[in-house]
N, C-alpha and C positions, 0 to 999 in steps of 0.2 A: 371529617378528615381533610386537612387542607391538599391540596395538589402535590407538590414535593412530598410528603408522606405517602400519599397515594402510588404516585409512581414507581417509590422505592419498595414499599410494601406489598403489592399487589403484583400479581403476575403479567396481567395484561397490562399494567403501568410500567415492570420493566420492559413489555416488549415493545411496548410504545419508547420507549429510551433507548434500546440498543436498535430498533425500524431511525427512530428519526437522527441518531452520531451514526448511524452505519449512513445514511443516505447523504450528510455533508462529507464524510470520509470518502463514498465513492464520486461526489461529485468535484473531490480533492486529484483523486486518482486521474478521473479523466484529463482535468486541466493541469496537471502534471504532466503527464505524458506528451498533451499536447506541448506544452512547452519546451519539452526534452525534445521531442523530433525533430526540432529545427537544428540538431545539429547536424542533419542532411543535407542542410541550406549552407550556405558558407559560415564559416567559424565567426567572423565579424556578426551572424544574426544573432544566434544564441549567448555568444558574450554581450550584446547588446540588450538581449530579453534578461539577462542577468543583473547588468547595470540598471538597468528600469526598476527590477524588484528589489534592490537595493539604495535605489534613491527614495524614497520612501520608509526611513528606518520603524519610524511610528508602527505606520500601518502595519508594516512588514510584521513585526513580531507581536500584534495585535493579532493578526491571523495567525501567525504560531500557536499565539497561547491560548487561541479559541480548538482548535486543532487537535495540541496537546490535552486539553481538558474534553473535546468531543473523544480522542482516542482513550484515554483512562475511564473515560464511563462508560464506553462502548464495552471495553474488555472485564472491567469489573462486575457491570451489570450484568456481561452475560454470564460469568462464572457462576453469579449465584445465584442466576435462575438455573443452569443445567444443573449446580448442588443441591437446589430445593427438589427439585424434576427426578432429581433419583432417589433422593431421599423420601416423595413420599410417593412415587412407582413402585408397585408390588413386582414382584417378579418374574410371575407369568406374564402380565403385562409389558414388562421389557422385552421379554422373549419377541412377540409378536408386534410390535415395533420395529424393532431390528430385522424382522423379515423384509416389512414395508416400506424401511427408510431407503436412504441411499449414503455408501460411503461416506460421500462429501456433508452428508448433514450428520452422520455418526463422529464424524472427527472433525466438528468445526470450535470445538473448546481447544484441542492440539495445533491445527494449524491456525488456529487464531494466535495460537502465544508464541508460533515458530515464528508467524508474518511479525508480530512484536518485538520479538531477537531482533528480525532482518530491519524492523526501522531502525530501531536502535542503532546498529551498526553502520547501515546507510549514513546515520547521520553525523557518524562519528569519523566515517569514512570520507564524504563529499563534502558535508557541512562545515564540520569541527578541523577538517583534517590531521585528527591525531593519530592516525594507524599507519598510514603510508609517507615517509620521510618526502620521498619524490613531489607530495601533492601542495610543493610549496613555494613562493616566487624565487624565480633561479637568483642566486646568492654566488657568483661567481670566485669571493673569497673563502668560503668554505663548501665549495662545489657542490650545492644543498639543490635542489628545487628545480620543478621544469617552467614552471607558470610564469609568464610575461606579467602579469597582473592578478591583482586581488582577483577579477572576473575572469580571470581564461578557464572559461567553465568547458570550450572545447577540449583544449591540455589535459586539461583533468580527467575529461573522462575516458578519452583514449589513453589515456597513460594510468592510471585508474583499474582497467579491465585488462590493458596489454600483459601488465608486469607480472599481473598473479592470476594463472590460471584456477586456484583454491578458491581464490574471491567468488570468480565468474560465475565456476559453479554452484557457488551457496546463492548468491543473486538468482541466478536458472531455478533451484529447488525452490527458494524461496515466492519466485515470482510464479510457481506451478501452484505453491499450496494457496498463494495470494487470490489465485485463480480459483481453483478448487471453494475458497472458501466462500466467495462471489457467487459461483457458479449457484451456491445453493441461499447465497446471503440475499439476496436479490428476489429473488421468487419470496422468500420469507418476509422480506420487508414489506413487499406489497401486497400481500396476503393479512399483514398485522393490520394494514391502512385501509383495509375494505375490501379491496380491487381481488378478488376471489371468487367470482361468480365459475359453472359450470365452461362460461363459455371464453371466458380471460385468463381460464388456469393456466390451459396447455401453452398459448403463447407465450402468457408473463414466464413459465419456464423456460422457453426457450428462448424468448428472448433473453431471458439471464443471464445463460448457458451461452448466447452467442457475443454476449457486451464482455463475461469474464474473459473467453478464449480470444474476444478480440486486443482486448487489454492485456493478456499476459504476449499476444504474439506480434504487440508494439512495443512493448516494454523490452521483450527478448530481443527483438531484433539489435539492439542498440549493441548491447555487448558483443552479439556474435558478428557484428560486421566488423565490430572492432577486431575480432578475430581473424574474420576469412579476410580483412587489409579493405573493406572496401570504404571503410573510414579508418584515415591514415592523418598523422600529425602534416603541418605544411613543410615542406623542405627548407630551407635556411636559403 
């Protein structure tokens, strides 16, 4: 059985597939964020980290579409391993799982595809800008747009989260179950890789638990300061 076969066909080959696109996706997540937080720092830094990932068009959607193909087989793979996992679990057997599990690992096929909605949208929202009229360079003839530029990636995102409360909070649930779904995806990945002994369990768990919570409570901060004004657009 060549390899590709292998992985797709075998159980521990898909867990070795969704352990190794889940660990480039969270190593995506972190340097994301990190990136986003600089809009703390003055508006000139993050429209600057913007123009940088944008001078490089190559690259730039080389890593999209490594990205995009790590997310599609992360979320395929896992469907149909949790499809094979019930289908050939008897049913006492479920019973007694479900004692032992925990929420967040019982519901990581759901909020895995809700976190899939919220990219989708994310990208459609910040990237694409086709959802929000406002996310567009100001057009003074047909009084369209806030953005100075292609990159006023500060503009946007204060204006982004100000305008629609509805957004914000699908962002907020979203960025819970993104959380949620870490919380337990983490502990799993490293568990698949070896790192399972008696004495690295309890950490690797909670160090998982503490990397998810820290990532969704950088993540969130963004929006809500946008909220409570303590990131505001610059005055004119």
């Amino acid at each position: 059985m060549n390899p590709i076969t292998f992985f797709w066909k075998s159980s521990i080959g898909k867990k070795w597939l969704i352990a190794l696109t889940g660990l480039v996706l969270i190593g995506y997540v972190i340097g994301h964020l990190i990136g986003n937080l600089q809009i703390f720092l003055k508006p000139e830094k993050i429209n600057a980290y913007a123009v940088f990932l944008h001078s490089m068009p190559g690259a730039l959607w080389a890593i999209r579409a490594f990205l995009i193909a790590c997310l599609v087989l992360h979320v395929v793979t896992t469907l149909k391993l949790v499809a094979e996992n019930r289908a050939a679990r008897p049913v006492g057997y479920a019973m007694v799982k479900r004692i032992q599990s925990t929420w967040a690992s019982r519901t990581m096929a759901i909020s895995g595809l809700i976190v899939l909605a919220f990219i989708v949208f994310h990208i459609l929202h910040f990237t694409t800008r086709s959802i929000d009229p406002a996310l567009h360079i100001v057009d003074p003839e047909h009084k369209n747009g806030v953005l100075h530029d292609e990159y006023d990636v500060y503009t946007m995102i204060i204006t982004g989260f100000s305008h629609h409360p509805l957004i914000t909070g699908f962002y907020l649930l979203s960025l819970f179950l993104l959380a949620l779904h870490l919380s337990h995806g983490f502990s799993s990945l490293l568990q698949t890789v070896g790192i399972n002994s008696k004495k690295t369990m309890h950490p690797i768990s909670v160090g998982g638990r503490a990397l998810a919570w820290l990532l969704f409570a950088g993540y969130a901060f963004i929006p809500i300061a946008v909220w409570i004004h303590l990131l505001n657009l610059p005055q004119p």
